[in-house]
N, C-alpha and C positions, 0 to 999 in steps of 0.2 A: 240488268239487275231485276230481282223479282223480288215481291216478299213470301213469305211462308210460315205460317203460324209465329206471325207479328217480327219475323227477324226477316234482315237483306238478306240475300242470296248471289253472289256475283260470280256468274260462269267465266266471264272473262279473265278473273282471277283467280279460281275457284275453291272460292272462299265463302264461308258463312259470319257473316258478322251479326253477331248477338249483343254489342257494341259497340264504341269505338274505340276502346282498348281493349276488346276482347273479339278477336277475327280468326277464326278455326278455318286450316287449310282443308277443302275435299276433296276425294279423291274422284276423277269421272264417273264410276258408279255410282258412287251416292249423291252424289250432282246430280245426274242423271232419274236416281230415282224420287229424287226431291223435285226436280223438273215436270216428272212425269204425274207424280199424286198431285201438284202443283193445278196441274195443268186438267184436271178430272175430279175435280171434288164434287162430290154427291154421288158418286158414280162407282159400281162394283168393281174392281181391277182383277181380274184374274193372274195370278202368278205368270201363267204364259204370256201374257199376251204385256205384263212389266219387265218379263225378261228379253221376249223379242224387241221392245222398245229401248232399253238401254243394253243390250249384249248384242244385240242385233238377230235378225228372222235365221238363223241357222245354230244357234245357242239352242244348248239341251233342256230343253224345258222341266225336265224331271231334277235338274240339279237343286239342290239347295242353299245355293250360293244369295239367292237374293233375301233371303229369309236371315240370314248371318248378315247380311249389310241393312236390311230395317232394322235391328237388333242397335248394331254400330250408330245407326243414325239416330234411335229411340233413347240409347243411353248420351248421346252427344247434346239430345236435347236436357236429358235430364240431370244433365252434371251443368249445365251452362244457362238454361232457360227455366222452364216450368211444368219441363214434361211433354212427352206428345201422345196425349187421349185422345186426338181429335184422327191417329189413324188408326185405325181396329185392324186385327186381322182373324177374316172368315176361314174359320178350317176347315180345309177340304176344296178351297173356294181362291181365297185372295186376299185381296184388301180391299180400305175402303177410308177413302181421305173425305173427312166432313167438316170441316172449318166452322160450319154453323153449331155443332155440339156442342163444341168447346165453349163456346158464346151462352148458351142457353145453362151448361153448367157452371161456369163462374157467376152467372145471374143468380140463379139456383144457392149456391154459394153464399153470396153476401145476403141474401134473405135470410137464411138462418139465423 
């Protein structure tokens, strides 16, 4: 189990649990890419180099399949959680997992 922008994540089961009566099945890729932003935050992801890591080194890197599962994963958090700001996507470029933002914007937030 990992966390990720304050929810469990359980590959074993793979499952996201946003509580404990509310536990959303995922599916390997987006496990996967939850795994991967996870596991690199602060850090520029480039598209190829998120889809050789969860489709594996011979996946088309020109596809746009991973862009339709942030998407899936972005609206899962926001039907279920509080959104996920904390992953930007650079265009032309990638993405970019900052867990520290999010942090600095809800601060930001309750100050007003």
């Amino acid at each position: 189990k990992f966390n990720f922008h304050g929810v469990t994540v359980n590959p074993g089961q793979l499952e996201i649990i946003f509580s404990e009566k509310n536990k959303i099945k995922l599916g390997k890729k987006e496990l996967g890419i939850i795994y991967y932003l996870a596991n690199n935050p602060g850090v520029i992801i480039s598209r190829g180099s998120l889809i050789h890591a969860v489709w594996g080194p011979h996946a088309d890197t020109r596809s746009r399949s991973v862009d339709q599962y942030i998407t899936k994963i972005r609206l899962l958090f926001e039907k279920h959680a509080e959104g996920l700001g904390c992953v930007r996507t650079l265009h032309g470029i990638g993405y970019w997992y900052e867990p520290a933002s999010e942090a600095k914007a809800a601060k930001k937030s309750r100050r007003a």
